[in-house]
C-alpha positions as protocol buffer text, in pm:
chain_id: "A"
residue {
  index: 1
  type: UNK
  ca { x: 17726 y: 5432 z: 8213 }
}
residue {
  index: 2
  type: UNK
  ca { x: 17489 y: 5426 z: 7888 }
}
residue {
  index: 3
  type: UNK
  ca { x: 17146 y: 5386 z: 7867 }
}
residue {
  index: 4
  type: UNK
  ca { x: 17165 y: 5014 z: 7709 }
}
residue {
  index: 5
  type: UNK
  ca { x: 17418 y: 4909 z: 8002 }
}
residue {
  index: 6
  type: UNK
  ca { x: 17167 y: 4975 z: 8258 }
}
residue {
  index: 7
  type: UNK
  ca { x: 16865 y: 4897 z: 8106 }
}
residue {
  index: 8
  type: UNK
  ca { x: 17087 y: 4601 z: 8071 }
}
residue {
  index: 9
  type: UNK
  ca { x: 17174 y: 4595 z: 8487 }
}
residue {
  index: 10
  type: UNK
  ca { x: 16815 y: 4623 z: 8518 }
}
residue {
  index: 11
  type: UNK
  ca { x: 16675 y: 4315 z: 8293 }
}
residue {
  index: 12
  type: UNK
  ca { x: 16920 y: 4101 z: 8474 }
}
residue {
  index: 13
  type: UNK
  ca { x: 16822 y: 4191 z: 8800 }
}
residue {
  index: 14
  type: UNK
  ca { x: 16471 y: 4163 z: 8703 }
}
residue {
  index: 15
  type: UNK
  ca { x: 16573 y: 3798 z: 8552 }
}
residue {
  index: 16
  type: UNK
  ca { x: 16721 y: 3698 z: 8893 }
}
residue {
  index: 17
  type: UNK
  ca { x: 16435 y: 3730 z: 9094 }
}
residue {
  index: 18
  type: UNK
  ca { x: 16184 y: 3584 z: 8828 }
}
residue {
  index: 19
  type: UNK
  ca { x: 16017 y: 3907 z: 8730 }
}
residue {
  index: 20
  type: UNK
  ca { x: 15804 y: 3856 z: 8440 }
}
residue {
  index: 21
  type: UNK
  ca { x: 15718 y: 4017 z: 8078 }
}
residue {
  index: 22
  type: UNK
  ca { x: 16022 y: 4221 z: 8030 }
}
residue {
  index: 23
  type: UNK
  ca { x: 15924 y: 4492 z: 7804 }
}
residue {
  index: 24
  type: UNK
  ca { x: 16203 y: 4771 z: 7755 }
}
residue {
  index: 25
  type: UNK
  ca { x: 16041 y: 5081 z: 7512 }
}
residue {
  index: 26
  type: UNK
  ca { x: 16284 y: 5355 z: 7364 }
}
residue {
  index: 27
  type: UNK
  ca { x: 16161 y: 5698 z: 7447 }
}
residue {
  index: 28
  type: UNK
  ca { x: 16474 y: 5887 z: 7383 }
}
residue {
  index: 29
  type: UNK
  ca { x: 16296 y: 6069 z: 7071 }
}
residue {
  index: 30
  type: UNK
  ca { x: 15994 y: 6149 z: 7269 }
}
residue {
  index: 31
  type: UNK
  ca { x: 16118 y: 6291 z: 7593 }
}
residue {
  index: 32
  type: UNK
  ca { x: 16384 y: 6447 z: 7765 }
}
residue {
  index: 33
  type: UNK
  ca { x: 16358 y: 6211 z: 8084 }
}
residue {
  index: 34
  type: UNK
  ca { x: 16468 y: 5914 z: 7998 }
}
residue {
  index: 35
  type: UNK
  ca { x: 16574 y: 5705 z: 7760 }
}
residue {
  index: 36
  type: UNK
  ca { x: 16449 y: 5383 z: 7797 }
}
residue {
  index: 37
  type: UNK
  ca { x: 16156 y: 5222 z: 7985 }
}
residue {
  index: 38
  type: UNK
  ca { x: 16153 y: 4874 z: 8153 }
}
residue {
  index: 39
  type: UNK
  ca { x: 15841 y: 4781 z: 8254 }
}
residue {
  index: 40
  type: UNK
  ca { x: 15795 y: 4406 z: 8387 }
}
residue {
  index: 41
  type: UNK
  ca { x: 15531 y: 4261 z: 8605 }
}
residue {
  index: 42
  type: UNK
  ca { x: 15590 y: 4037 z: 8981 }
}
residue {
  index: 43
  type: UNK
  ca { x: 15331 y: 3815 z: 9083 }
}
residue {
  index: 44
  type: UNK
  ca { x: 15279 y: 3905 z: 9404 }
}
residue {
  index: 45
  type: UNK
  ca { x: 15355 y: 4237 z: 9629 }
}
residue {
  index: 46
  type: UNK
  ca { x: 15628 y: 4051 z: 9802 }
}
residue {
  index: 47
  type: UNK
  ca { x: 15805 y: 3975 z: 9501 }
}
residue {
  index: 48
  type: UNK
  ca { x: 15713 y: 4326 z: 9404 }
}
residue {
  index: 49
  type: UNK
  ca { x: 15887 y: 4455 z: 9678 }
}
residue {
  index: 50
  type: UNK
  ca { x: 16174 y: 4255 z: 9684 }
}
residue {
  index: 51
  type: UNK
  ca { x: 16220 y: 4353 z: 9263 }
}
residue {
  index: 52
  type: UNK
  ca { x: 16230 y: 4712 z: 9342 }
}
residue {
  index: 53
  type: UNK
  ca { x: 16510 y: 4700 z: 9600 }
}
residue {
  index: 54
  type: UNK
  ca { x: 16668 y: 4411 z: 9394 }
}
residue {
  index: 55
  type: UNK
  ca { x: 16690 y: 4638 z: 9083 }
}
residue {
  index: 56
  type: UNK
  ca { x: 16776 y: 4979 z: 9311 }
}
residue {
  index: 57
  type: UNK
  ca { x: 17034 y: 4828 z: 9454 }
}
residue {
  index: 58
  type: UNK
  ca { x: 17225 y: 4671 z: 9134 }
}
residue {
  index: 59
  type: UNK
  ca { x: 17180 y: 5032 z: 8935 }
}
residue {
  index: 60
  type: UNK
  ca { x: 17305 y: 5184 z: 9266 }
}
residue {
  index: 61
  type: UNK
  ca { x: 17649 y: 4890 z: 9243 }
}
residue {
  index: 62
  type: UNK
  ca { x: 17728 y: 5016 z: 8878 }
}
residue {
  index: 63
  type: UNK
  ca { x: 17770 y: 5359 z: 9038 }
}
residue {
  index: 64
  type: UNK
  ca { x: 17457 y: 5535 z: 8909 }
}
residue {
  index: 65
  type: UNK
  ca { x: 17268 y: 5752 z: 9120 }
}
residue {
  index: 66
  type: UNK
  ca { x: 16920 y: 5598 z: 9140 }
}
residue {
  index: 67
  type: UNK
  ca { x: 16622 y: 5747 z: 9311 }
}
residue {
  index: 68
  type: UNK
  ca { x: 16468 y: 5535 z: 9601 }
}
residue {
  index: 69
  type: UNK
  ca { x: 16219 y: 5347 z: 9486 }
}
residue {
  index: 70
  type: UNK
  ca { x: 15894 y: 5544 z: 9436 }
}
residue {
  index: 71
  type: UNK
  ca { x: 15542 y: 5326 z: 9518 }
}
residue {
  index: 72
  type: UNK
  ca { x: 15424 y: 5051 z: 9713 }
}
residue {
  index: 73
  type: UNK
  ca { x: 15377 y: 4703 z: 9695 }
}
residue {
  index: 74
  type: UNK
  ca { x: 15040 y: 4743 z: 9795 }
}
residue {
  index: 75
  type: UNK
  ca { x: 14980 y: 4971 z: 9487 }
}
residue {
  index: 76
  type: UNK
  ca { x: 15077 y: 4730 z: 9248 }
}
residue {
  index: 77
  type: UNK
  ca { x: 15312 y: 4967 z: 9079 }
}
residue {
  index: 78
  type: UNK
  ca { x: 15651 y: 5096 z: 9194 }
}
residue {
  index: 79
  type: UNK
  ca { x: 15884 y: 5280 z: 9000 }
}
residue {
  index: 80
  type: UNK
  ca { x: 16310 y: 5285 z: 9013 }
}
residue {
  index: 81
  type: UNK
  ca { x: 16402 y: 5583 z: 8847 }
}
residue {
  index: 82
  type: UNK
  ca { x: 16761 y: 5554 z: 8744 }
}
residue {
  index: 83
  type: UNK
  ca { x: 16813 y: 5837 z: 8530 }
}
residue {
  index: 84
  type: UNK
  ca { x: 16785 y: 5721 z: 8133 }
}
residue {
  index: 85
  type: UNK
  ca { x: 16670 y: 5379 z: 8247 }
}
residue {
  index: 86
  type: UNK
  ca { x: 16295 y: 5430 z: 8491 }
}
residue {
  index: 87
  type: UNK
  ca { x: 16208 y: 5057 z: 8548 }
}
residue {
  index: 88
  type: UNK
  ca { x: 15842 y: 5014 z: 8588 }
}
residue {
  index: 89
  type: UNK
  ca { x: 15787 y: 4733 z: 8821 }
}
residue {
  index: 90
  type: UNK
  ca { x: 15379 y: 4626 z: 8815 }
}
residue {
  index: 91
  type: UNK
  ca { x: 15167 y: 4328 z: 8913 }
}
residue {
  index: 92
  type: UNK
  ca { x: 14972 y: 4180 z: 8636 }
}
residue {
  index: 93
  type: UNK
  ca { x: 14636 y: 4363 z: 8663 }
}
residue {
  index: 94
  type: UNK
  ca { x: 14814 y: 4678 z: 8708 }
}
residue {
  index: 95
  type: UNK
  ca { x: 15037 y: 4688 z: 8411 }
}
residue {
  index: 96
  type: UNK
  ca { x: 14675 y: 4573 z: 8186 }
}
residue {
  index: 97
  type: UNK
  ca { x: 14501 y: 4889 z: 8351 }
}
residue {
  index: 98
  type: UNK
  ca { x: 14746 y: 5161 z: 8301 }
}
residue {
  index: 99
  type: UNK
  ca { x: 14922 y: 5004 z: 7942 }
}
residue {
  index: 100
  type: UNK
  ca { x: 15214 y: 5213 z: 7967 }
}
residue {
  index: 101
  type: UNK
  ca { x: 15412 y: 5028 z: 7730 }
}
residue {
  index: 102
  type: UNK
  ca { x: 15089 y: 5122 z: 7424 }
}
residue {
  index: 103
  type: UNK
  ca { x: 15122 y: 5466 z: 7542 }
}
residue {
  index: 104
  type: UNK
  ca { x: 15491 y: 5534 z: 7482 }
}
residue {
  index: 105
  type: UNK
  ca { x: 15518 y: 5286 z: 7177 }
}
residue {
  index: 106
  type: UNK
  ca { x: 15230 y: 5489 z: 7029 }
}
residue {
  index: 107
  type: UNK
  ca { x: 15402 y: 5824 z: 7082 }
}
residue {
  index: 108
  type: UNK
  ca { x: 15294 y: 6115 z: 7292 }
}
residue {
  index: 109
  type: UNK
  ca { x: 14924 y: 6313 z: 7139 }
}
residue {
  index: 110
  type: UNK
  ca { x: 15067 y: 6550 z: 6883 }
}
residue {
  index: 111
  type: UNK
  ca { x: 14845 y: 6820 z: 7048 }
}
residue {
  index: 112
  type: UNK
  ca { x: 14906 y: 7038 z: 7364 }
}
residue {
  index: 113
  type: UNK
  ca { x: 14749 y: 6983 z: 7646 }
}
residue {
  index: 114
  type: UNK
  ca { x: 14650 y: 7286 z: 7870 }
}
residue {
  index: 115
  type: UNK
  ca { x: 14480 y: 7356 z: 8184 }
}
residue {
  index: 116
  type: UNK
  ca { x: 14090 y: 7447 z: 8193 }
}
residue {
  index: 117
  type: UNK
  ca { x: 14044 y: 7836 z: 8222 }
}
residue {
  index: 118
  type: UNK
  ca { x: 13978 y: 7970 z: 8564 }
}
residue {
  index: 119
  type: UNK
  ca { x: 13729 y: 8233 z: 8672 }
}
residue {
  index: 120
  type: UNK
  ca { x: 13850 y: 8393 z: 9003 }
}
């Protein structure tokens, strides 16, 4: 299954539990990982909960291979990884702290990043 069928699987199972602020970002051109990001928010850690296994379970019905979901409700952020869709799943203040969707739709920092030198 393409990318745009289950990002796709993934809105509507977001839509049928009432998930909110369905963003979905291209990142095919930036990384190798994935193409596509969903990120929408729940408005509470039940519904969070309940979105994650919602969406898991309809990638998992088309015959994709998802990754259990990765987080907690009681981190305000858990992830479904399913392979060139990761859905983002977030409550409200979550999602404003970390702004995932400015830092993919800005691009990746052109420079490289390395570690601090060591002394041993």
């Amino acid at each position: 299954m393409q990318a745009d069928e289950l990002a796709a699987v993934a809105i509507t199972a977001i839509e049928e539990l009432k998930g909110l602020d369905i963003a979905t970002v291209d990142v095919s051109k930036q990384t190798s990982i994935t193409d596509k990001l969903i990120i929408a928010s729940a408005t509470s850690s039940r519904q969070l909960a309940a979105l994650a296994n919602h969406v898991y379970e309809k990638l998992k019905a088309t015959g994709a291979a998802p990754h259990n979901p990765e987080g907690s409700h009681d981190s305000g952020w858990i992830l479904v990884d399913g392979g060139d869709v990761i859905v983002h799943l977030m409550l409200p203040e979550t999602r404003d702290y970390y702004n995932i969707e400015k830092l993919w739709q800005e691009g990746l920092p052109k420079s490289r990043i390395t570690a601090p030198e060591v002394n041993l």
